[in-house]
N, C-alpha and C positions, 0 to 999 in steps of 0.2 A: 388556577385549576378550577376554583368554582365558578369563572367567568365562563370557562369551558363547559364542566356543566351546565348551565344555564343559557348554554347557545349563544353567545355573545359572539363567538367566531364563526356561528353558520354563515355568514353569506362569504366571506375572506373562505371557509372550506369548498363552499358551493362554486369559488371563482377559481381554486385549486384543482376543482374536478375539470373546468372548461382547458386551464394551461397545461394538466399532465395529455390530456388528449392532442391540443394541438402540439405539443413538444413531440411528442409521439410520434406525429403524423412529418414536422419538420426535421426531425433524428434519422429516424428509421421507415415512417410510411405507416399509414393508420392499417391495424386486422384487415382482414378480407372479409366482404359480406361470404354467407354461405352461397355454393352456388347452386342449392337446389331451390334458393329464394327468388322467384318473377315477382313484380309487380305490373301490374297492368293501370295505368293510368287514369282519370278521369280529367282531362286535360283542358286545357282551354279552347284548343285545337279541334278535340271530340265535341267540345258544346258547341262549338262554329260548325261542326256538321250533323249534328244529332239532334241541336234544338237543347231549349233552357231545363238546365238541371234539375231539381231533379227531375228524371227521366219517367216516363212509363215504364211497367216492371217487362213489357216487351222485350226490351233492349238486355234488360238483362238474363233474360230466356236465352234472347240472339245470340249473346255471349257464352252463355254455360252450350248453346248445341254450337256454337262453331269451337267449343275446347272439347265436344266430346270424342272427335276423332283423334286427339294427340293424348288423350287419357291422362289428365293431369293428376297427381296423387293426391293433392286436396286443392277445394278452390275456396277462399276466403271472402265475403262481403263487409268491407267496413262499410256498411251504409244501411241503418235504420231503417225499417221495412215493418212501422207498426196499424196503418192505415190500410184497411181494404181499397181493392181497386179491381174496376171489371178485368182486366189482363192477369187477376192473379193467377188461375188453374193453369194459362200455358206456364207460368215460372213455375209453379207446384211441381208440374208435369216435368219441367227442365231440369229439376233439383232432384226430382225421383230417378231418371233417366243418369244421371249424372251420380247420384248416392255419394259422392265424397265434397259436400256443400258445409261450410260453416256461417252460419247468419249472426249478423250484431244485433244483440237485445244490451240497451242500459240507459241511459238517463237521454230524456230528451231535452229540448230546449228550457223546457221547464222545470227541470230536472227532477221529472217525473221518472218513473221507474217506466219502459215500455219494452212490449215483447214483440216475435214476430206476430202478423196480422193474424187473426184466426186461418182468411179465407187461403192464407200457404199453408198454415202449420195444419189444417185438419186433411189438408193432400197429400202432405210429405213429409207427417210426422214420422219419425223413424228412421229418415233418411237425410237429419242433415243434423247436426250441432250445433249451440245455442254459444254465441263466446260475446261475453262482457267486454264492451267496448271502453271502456272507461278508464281516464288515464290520470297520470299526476305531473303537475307542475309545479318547480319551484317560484321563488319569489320572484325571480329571476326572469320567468317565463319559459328555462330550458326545461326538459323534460329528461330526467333522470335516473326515475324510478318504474315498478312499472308493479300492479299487483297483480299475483300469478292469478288468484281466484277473485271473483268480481262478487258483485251483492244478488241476492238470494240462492247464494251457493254454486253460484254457474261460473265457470273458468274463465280467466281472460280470454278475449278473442287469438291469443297466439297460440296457448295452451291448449284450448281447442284445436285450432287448427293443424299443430304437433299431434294432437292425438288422431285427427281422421285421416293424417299423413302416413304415420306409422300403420293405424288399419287397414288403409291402402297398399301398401307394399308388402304385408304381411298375404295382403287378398292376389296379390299381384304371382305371390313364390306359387301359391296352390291352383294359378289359371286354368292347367290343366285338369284340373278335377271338377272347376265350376264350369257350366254353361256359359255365365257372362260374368268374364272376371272382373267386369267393374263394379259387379254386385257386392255391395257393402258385407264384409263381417259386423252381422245383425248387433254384435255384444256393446260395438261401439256407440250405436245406438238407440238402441235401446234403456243404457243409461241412464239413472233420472240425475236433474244437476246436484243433488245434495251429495250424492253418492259419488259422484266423481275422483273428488279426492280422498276417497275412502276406501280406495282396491287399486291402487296403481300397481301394474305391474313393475318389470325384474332391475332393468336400470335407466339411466339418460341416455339419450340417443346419442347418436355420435356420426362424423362423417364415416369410422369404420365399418357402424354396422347400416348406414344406410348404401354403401359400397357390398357389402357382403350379405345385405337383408338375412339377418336372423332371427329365424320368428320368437324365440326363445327371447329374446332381447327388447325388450320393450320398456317405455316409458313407467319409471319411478324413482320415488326421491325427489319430486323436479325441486323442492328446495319448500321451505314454507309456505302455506298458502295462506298466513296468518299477518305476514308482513310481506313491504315491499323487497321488490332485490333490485340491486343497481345496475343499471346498466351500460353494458362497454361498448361505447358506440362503434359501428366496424370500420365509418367513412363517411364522409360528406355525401349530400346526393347530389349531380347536375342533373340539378333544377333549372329549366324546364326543359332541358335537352333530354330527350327520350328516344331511344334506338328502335328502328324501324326493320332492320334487314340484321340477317345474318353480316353482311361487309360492317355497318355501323356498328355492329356487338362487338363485332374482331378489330373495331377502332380503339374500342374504351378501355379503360386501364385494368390492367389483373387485378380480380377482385372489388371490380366496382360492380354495385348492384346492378341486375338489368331488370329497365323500365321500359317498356312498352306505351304505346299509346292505344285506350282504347278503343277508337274510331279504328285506328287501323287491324286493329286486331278481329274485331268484327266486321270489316271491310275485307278480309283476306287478303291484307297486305303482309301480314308479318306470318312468316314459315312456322305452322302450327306443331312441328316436332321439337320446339325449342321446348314445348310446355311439359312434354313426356316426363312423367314420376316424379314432378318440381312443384312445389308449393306455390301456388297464385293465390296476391293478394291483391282486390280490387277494393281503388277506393280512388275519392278526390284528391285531384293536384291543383284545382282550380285558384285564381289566387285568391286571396282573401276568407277562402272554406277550410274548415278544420286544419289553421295555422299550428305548428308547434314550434320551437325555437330547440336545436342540440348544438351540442358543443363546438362544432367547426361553423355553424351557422344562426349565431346570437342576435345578428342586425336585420339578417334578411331570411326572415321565419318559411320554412320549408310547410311539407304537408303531414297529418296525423296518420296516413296510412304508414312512415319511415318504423314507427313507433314501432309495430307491431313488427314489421321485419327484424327490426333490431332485435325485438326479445326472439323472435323464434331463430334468430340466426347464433344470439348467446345461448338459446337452449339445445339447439342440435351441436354447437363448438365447446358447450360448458364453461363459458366465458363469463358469465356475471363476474362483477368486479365482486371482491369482499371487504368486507371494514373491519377494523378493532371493534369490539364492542365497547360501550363505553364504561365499563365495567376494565378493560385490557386499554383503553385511551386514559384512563384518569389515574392508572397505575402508572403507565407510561412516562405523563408529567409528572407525579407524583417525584420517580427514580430523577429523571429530568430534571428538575426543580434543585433534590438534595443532592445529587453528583455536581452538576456547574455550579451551585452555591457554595460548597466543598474547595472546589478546583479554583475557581472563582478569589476567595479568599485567597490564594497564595497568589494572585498574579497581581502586578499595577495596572495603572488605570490604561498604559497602551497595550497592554496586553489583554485586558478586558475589551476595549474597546475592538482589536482584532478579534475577539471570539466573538462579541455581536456582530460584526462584519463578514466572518466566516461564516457560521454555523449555517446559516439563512441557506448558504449556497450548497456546503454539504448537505442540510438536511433535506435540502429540494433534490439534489439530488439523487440520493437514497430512496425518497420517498416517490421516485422516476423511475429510480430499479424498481421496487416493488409494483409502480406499475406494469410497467412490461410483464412484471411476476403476476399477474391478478389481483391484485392489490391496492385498493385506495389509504394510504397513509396521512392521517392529518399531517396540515404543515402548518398553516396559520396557531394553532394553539401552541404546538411545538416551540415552534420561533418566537411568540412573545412571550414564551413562562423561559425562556434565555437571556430574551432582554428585559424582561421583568427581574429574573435574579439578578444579574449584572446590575441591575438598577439597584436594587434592594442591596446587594453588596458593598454596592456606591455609597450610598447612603448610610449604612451602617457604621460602614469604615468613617464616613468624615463628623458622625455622632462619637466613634470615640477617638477618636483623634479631637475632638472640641472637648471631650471629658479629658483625654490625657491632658494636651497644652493645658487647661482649666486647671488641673490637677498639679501640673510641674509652672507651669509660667512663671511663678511666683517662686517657685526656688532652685530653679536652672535657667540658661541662658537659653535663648533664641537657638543656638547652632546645640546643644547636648539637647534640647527638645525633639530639634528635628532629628537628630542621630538615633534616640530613645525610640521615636518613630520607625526609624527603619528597621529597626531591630523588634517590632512590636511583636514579631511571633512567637520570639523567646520568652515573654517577658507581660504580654495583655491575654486576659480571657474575664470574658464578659465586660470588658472597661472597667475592671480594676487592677492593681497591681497586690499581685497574691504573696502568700509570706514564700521569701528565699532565700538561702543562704550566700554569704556573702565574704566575701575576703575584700576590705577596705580600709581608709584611712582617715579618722575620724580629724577634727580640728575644730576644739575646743576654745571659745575667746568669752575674754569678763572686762568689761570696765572696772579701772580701780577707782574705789571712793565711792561709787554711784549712789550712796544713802546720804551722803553728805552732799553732792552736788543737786539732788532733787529735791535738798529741803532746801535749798538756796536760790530755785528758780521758782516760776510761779507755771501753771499748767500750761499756759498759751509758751512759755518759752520751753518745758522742758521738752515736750512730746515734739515741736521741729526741730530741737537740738539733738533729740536722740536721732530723730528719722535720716538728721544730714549722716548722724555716723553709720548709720545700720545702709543708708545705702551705698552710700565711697562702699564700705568694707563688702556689701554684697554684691556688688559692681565685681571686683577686684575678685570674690571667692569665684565667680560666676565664668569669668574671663578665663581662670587656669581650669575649667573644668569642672568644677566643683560645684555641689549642691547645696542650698543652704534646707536644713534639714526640720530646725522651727529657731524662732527666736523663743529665750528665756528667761524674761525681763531684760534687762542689758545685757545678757549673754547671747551668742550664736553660737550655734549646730551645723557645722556644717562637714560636705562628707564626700570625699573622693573615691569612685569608685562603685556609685550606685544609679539608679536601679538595676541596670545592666550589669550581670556579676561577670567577674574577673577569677579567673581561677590560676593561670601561666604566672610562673613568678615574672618575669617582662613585663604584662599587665599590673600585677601588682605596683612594681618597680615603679612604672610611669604615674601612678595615683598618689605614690608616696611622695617626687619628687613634685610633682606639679602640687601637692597641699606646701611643701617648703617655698617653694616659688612663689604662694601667693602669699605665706608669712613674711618674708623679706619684702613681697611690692607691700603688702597694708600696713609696716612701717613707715615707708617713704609717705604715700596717702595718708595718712594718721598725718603726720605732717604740717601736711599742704591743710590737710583738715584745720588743724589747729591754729594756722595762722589765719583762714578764715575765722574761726570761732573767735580769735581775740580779736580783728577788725569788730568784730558784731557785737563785743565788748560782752561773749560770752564765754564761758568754766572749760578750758583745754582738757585734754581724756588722755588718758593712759593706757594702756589694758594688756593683759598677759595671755598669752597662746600654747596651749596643749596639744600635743599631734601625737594618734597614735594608730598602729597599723594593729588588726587582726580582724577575727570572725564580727561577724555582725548577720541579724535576721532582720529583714525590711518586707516590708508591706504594707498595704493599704489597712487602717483601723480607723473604727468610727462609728458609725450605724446610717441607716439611709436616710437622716436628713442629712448628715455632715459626714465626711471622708478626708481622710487626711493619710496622705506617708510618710511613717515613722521608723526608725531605724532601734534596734535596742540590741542589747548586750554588754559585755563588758569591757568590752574596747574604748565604749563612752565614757563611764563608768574611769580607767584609765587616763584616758582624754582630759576627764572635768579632771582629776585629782592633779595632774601633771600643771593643768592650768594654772590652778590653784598656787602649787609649790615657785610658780616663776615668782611670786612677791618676796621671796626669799633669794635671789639672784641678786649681784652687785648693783650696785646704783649705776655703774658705768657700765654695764652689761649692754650692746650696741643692739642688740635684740631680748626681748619679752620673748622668748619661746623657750620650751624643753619639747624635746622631742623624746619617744624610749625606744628601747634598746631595735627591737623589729624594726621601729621606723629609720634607725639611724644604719640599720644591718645594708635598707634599702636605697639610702640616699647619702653615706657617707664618699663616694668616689664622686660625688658634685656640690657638695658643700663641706664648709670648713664646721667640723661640730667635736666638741669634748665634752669627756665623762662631768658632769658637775655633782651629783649626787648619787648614793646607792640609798636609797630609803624602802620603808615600807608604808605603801600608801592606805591611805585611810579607808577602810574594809577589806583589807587583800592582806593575806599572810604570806606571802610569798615577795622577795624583795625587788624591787625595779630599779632599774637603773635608768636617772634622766639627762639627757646629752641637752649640751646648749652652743648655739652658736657664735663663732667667735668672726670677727671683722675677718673681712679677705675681697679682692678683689673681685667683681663678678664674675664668674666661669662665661669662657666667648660663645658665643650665639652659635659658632664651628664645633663648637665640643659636644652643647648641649643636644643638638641636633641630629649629632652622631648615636647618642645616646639614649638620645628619647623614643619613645613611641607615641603617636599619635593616638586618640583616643577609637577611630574609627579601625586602626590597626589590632587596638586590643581587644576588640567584641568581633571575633573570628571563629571562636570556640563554639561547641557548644556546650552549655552551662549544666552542671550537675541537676539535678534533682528537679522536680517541677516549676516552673516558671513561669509564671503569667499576670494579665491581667485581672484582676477577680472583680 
C-alpha cells in the first residue's frame, strides 16, 4: 500500500490504461468518435502542393472563405499564429467574416508563453477565441490526460472550441431574427479568459441537445479546471489515410473519425456540406510535427491535433474516464490486503497459490467491466498487495511452523509434529501454544537408586549413561504418540494426549491405551538397554511407571527470552505418586507399572491388569486405587486394531474452549 502511494505502480497502471483500451477495441470495438467532429488535415500531400509548412496566413484565409458557405459551427486552428506577417488583415478579415474561429495561444518552442499576433487580434478581436494549446504526456509518451483550462486562464483549445460550437448553434435556432446568422452571439466573445470558467452555463453538452439544440442547455460543469481529466480515447486514427469524397467517407468504419485533407479541401475537392454545424479542427498531420503517441498507437506516434478531438468528443458524449481517488484506492488495498490475509490464512499453499494465479485474471477482469462502465480501476496495485499477502502469509506460516517444530522437536516425534501442524488452527495464535484444557494421560517414570548410582560414576560416565537411557525410553514414548513433557533429573514426563485436546471418550480411550503400550515396549528396551550397559561395564537401571488419566491445563510458560510447554494439574501430581508406590510391588512383579482407576476403566478390555492397592496418596484425601499388570500373552495386532483409533482419527472435534497458539 505505500509502494502504491508512492507511485511505485505508475507506469504497470499507465500500461493498464493502454490494455483496457485495446481489449475494448478487440471485445467489443473501441467508442465512436462524435460525428459532429471533422478534422481537416495538414497532410503531407497538402505540403507537396501548397509549398513548406508553415504556410503563409493566405492559405488559411483560403480555408476559412472556402468553409464559409457550408457554415461550419466552429472552426479550430491548432497552429500558433504569434508572429506578424504582411497577409495578416486578409486572415483578420476571414476570421471576422467567419465569427466562429478558435486560435491556439501557448508555449512555443521555447516554451515561451505566446499569443495571437497583434496584427489579427487588433482586427478580430471579438470574433474568435483564444484555446490553450498545451498538452500532457506520460512517461510513456502516450497522451492521457488532458487540462480543461490552460495557463493564464484561457481554456484548452477544445473547451474553447465546445464553447464557440454551442454559440453557434444557439445563433443558428434564432437565424430568422438575425440578418446574418453566422453573426456570432457577441457574449461569447466578448469574454475575458480569466472569467471563462467563472459563469458556465446550465449543463454538458450532449449528442441529445445538439440533435435538439436547446438554447436553454448549455455548457457547465465541464468538470474541474484545476486538474487533469482522463481521457477515453474513442478509436485509433488511419493515419495517413484521409477521405476525400463523400464514397470514401461511406467507406470507413462506423464511427471512425472523418479526416479530410487540407489541400483538397481548399482545392474544392471534397463536398463542402459535410462541414454544416460540425466542429473543424485544423492542424498538422505531417510526419515528424507535433507527434503524440495513444493507446491503439504506442510505436508509430500519430498527430497532436487527435488530442483535441478526443477531448471535445469525451466532452459532447461525457465520456472522460474516472478514477478512485487515491484517498477511495488506498482504502481499497487497505480492505484487499486484510480480507485475503484473513482468507489466505485458512487455505494451503495450493490453494494459495490458485488465488495468485486466479485473482490477476478476475481482477482484470472486473476492472474491464468497469471500464466499459467509465471507469479506470487500478490493476497493478490490486494484484500485487495479493501476491504480496500470499507472500507475507507464506512466510509467516513457515516462521511458525519453525517456532512450533522448535518448540515440540524435542518432545514429540517427527509424525505428532507434523499432525500438531495440521491441526494448527485449533490450537496456534501468534506462535505460541495458549493455556487449554485438556483430558489426558499422564505417565510418570523414576530411576531406582539414582543417588547411589551417580555417586559411583564420575561426570564424563554418568551424563552418557543417563542420556543412553532418556533416549531408548524417549524413542519408545515418542513412537506410541506420546510426548515427553520435561525431564526431571532422572525422571520423565510424559503425556498422551496433548497439545491437541481430546474431549470423546474414544479419544481419550486411545491415549490411555497407547501410554500402556509403551509401558510394556520400555520394559523389553530397558532390557536390551541393560545388557548394553553391562557390555560397557556400566550400573544396570531399574525404574517404575505411573499412568494416569484425567484433567490437565497445558500451555506455553516462560517469558520472551525462553518458552517452554508445560502441562500441570493433578493428574501429575497422581501420576508421580502412583510411580512412586510401584517400589512397593513384588520383586517378581513382570512389570514396574500402576496404573489408577480412570486409566484402567480405559484400557482394562486390552491388557491384563489387577487391583493391587487401595491407598491414599500422599497429598489427596480421597482414596485411589492402583491397578498393576499381570503377565499375559500379547493381544493380536487383529484385535488391537479393531479397537484402536488412530491419533489423526481423534482430532476431529472441535475442542472446547479457546485454543491456540499464543
Amino acid at each position: 500500500m505505500g509502494f502504491s502511494a508512492a507511485g511505485a505502480w505508475r507506469a504497470l497502471e499507465l500500461q493498464s490504461y493502454n490494455f483496457l483500451h485495446q481489449t475494448q477495441r478487440e471485445l467489443s470495438g473501441t467508442p465512436s468518435w462524435n460525428e459532429q467532429i471533422i478534422v481537416i488535415a495538414i497532410d503531407d500531400a497538402s505540403v507537396e502542393q501548397l509549398g513548406h509548412f508553415p504556410w503563409p496566413r493566405q492559405s488559411y484565409a483560403d480555408l476559412l472563405d472556402q468553409l464559409s458557405g457550408a457554415q461550419p459551427a466552429a472552426v479550430a486552428f491548432n497552429i500558433l499564429l504569434p508572429e506578424a506577417s504582411p497577409q495578416d488583415e486578409p486572415l483578420a478579415q476571414s476570421i471576422v467574416g467567419s465569427a466562429n474561429v478558435v486560435l491556439a495561444v501557448g508555449s512555443g518552442h521555447q516554451d515561451i508563453y505566446v499569443d495571437v499576433a497583434p496584427t489579427i487580434a487588433s482586427s478580430a478581436e471579438g470574433f474568435f477565441l483564444r484555446g490553450d494549446n498545451g498538452t500532457h504526456t506520460d512517461e510513456d509518451g502516450v497522451s492521457r490526460q488532458m487540462h480543461l483550462q490552460g495557463q493564464e486562464g484561457v481554456p484548452s483549445l477544445g473547451v474553447a472550441t465546445l464553447q464557440v460550437y454551442a454559440d453557434s448553434l444557439l445563433n443558428t435556432t434564432s437565424a430568422t431574427s438575425v440578418p446574418n446568422h453566422r453573426r456570432p452571439h457577441r457574449s461569447v466573445f466578448d469574454r475575458s479568459p480569466a472569467s471563462f470558467f467563472d459563469s458556465q452555463p446550465a449543463s454538458l453538452i450532449s449528442n441529445q441537445w445538439v440533435e435538439s439544440i436547446q438554447p436553454e442547455a448549455l455548457i457547465q460543469d465541464l468538470l474541474p479546471s484545476s486538474g487533469p481529466v482522463w481521457i477515453r480515447w474513442p478509436g485509433e486514427v488511419s493515419y495517413p489515410s484521409i477521405a476525400k469524397s463523400t464514397d470514401q467517407l461511406s467507406q470507413q468504419s462506423p464511427g471512425a473519425l472523418q479526416v479530410y485533407s487540407y489541400a483538397d479541401v481548399v482545392n474544392g475537392l471534397v463536398d463542402t456540406s459535410h462541414f454544416q454545424n460540425k466542429i473543424v479542427l485544423v492542424g498538422p498531420t505531417l510526419t515528424g510535427v507535433d507527434t503524440l503517441r495513444t493507446p491503439f498507437q504506442t510505436a508509430e506516434p500519430t498527430s497532436g491535433v487527435y488530442v483535441y478531438a478526443a477531448t471535445i468528443s469525451n466532452l459532447l458524449d461525457q465520456s472522460f474516464l474516472r478514477r478512485p481517488t487515491q484517498q477511495q484506492s488506498l482504502l481499497l488495498l487497505c480492505l484487499l490486503a486484510m480480507i485475503s490475509t484473513h482468507l489466505l490464512r485458512k487455505q494451503d499453499v495450493f490453494q494459495r497459490l490458485a488465488v495468485v494465479a486466479g485473482f490477476p485474471i478476475l481482477w482484470t477482469a472486473l476492472a474491464y467491466v468497469g471500464f466499459v462502465m467509465g471507469w479506470w480501476l487500478p490493476i497493478a496495485a490490486p494484484v500485487v498487495t495479493i501476491v504480496m499477502s500470499a507472500l507475507a502469509v507464506q512466510i509467516q506460516e513457515q516462521q511458525e511452523k519453525q517456532q512450533l517444530m522448535a518448540l515440540l522437536s524435542m518432545n514429540v516425534s517427527a509424525g505428532t509434529a507434523a499432525l500438531i501442524w495440521r491441526h494448527k488452527g485449533q490450537i496456534l495464535d501468534r506462535g505460541e501454544l495458549s493455556a487449554q484444557n485438556l483430558t489426558a494421560t499422564v505417565l510418570f517414570m523414576d530411576i531406582r537408586g539414582f543417588t547411589g548410582i551417580a555417586e559411583t560414576l564420575s561426570g564424563q560416565q554418568l551424563l552418557p549413561w543417563l542420556n543412553q537411557y532418556f533416549e531408548t525410553m524417549t524413542d519408545c514414548i515418542m513412537e506410541h504418540g506420546g510426548m515427553v513433557d520435561k525431564y526431571i533429573g532422572d525422571a520423565i514426563m510424559a503425556v498422551f494426549g496433548a497439545p491437541i485436546p481430546r474431549t470423546g471418550p474414544e479419544e481419550v480411550r486411545a491415549d490411555a491405551i497407547a501410554a500402556l503400550q509403551a509401558a510394556v515396549e520400555m520394559h523389553g528396551r530397558l532390557n536390551r538397554l541393560n545388557h548394553q550397559l553391562t557390555v560397557q561395564n556400566l550400573p544396570t537401571i531399574k525404574f517404575g511407571i505411573g499412568i494416569h488419566t484425567g484433567p490437565l491445563v497445558g500451555g506455553t510458560v516462560g517469558n520472551r527470552h525462553r518458552l517452554n510447554y508445560s502441562l500441570f494439574g493433578d493428574t501429575v501430581n497422581v501420576a508421580a505418586r502412583l510411580e512412586s508406590m510401584t517400589k512397593s510391588l513384588p520383586t517378581a512383579a513382570p512389570f514396574s507399572v500402576l496404573v489408577s482407576e480412570r486409566t484402567y476403566q480405559h484400557t482394562k478390555d486390552h491388557f491384563p491388569l489387577e487391583l493391587f492397592r487401595r491407598a491414599k496418596l500422599a497429598g489427596r484425601k480421597e482414596t485411589t486405587a492402583a491397578y498393576s499388570m499381570m503377565p499375559q500373552p500379547e493381544p493380536s495386532v487383529d484385535k488391537l486394531n479393531a479397537n484402536e483409533i488412530s491419533l489423526d482419527e481423534a482430532i476431529t472435534h472441535k475442542p472446547q474452549g479457546r485454543l491456540s497458539f499464543g
